[in-house]
C-alpha positions as CSV (number, residue, x, y, z in Angstrom):
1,X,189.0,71.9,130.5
2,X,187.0,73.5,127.7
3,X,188.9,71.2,124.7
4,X,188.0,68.0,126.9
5,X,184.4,68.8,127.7
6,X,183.9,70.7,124.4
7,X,182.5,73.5,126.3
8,X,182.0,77.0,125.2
9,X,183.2,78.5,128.9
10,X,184.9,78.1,131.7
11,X,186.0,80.0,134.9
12,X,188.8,79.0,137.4
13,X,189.9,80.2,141.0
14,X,193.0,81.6,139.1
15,X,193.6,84.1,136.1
16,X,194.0,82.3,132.7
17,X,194.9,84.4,128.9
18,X,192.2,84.3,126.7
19,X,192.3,81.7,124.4
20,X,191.2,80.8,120.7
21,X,188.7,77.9,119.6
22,X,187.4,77.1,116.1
23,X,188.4,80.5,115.4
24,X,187.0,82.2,118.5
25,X,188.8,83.6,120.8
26,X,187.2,83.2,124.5
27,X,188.3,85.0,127.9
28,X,187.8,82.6,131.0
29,X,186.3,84.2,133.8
30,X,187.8,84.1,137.2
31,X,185.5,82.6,139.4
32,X,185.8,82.8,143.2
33,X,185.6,84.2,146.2
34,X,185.2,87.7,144.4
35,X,181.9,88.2,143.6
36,X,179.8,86.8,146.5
37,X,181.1,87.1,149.9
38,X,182.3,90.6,149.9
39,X,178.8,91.7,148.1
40,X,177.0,89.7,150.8
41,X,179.1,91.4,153.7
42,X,178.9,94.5,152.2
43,X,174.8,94.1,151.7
44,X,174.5,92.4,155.6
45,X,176.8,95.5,156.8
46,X,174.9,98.5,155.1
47,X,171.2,97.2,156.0
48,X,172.6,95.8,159.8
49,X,171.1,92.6,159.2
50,X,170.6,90.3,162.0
51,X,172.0,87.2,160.7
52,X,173.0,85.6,157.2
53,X,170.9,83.0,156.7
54,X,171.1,80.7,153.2
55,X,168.4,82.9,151.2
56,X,170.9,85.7,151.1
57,X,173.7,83.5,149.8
58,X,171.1,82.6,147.2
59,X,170.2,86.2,146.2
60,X,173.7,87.2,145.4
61,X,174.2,84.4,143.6
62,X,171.1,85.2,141.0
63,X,171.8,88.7,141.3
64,X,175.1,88.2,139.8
65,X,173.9,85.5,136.7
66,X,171.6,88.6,135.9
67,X,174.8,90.5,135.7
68,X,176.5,88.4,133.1
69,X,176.0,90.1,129.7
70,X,175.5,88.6,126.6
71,X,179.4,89.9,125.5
72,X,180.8,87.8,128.1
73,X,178.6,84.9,127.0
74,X,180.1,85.2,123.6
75,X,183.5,85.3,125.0
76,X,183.1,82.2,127.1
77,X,183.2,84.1,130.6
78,X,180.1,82.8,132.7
79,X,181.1,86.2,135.2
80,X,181.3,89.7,134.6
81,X,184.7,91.0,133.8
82,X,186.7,91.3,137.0
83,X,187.8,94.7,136.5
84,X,184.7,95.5,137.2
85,X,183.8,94.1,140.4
86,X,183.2,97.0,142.4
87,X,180.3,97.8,140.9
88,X,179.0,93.8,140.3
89,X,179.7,93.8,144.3
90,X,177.7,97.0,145.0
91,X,174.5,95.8,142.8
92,X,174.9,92.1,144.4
93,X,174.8,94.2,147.8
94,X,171.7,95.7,146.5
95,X,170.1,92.8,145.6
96,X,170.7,91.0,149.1
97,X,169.5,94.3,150.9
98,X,166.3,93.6,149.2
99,X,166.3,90.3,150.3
100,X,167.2,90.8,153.8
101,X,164.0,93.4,154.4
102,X,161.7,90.8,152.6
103,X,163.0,88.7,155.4
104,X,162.5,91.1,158.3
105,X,166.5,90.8,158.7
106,X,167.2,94.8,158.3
107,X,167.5,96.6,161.3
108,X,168.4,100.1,159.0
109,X,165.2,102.2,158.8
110,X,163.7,103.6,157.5
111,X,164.9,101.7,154.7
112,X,167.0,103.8,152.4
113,X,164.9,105.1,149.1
114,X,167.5,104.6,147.0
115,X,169.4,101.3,147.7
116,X,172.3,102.0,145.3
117,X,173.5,105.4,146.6
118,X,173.1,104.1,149.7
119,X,175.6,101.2,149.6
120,X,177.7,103.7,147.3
121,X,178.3,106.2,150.5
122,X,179.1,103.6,152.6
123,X,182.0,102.6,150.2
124,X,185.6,103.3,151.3
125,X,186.8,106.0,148.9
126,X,190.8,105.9,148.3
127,X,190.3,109.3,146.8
128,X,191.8,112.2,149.1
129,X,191.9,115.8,148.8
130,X,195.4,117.1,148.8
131,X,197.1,117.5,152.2
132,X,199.6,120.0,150.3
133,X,198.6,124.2,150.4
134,X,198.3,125.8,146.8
135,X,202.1,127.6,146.2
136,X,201.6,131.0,144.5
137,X,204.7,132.9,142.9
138,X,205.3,135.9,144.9
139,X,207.5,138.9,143.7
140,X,209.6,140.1,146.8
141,X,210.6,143.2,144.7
142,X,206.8,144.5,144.4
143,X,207.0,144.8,148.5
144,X,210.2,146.7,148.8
């Protein structure tokens, strides 16, 4: 796709290896369902909002061309790097929240001060304390 169109990037539903040009090596991005409707659920879910119109499809998807740095420019990758697309998804989230209480959709108030933390403690955490006791040596002959 890039060779034909003598294009400097290029994203596809599906992973591809990076990739050298005139002595450049690019990383495609992987562009689909990803980055926009999981950070639009998750932004609808967190501020309750009362439907989904258009507007909030349309704030994600500026919210995350401001998240494209200039590295992944350079690299040909018009998305962020996948790897990290939990938090793209959570400042995505943030950005449609916004949107949503400009457009009187939120039912959450008062509306969280800090948008950010708040979609951050609503995020499922795989992280669990350990279910096993602490084990401590214990000398028999001391109690004898």
């Amino acid at each position: 796709a890039v060779v034909s169109t003598q294009s400097t990037g290029f994203a596809s539903g599906s992973p591809f290896p990076k990739y050298e040009q005139n002595g450049v090596v690019f990383e495609p991005g992987q562009g689909n369902n990803a980055y926009i409707f999981p950070a639009v659920a998750l932004g609808v879910m967190c501020c309750g909002s009362v439907s989904i119109p258009d507007e909030l499809f349309l704030q994600a998807a500026e919210a995350l061309s401001h998240l494209v740095s200039e590295k992944d420019l350079e690299v040909g990758r018009v998305y962020p790097r996948l790897s990290d697309i939990q938090a793209t998804s959570v400042k995505i989230a943030v950005s449609v929240i916004e949107r949503a209480y400009e457009l009187n959709l939120a039912t959450v108030f008062p509306k969280p001060a800090n948008l950010e933390q708040f979609v951050l403690d609503q995020l499922y955490d795989t992280e669990y304390p350990t279910f096993i006791p602490d084990t401590y040596e214990y000398d028999i002959s001391s109690h004898q």
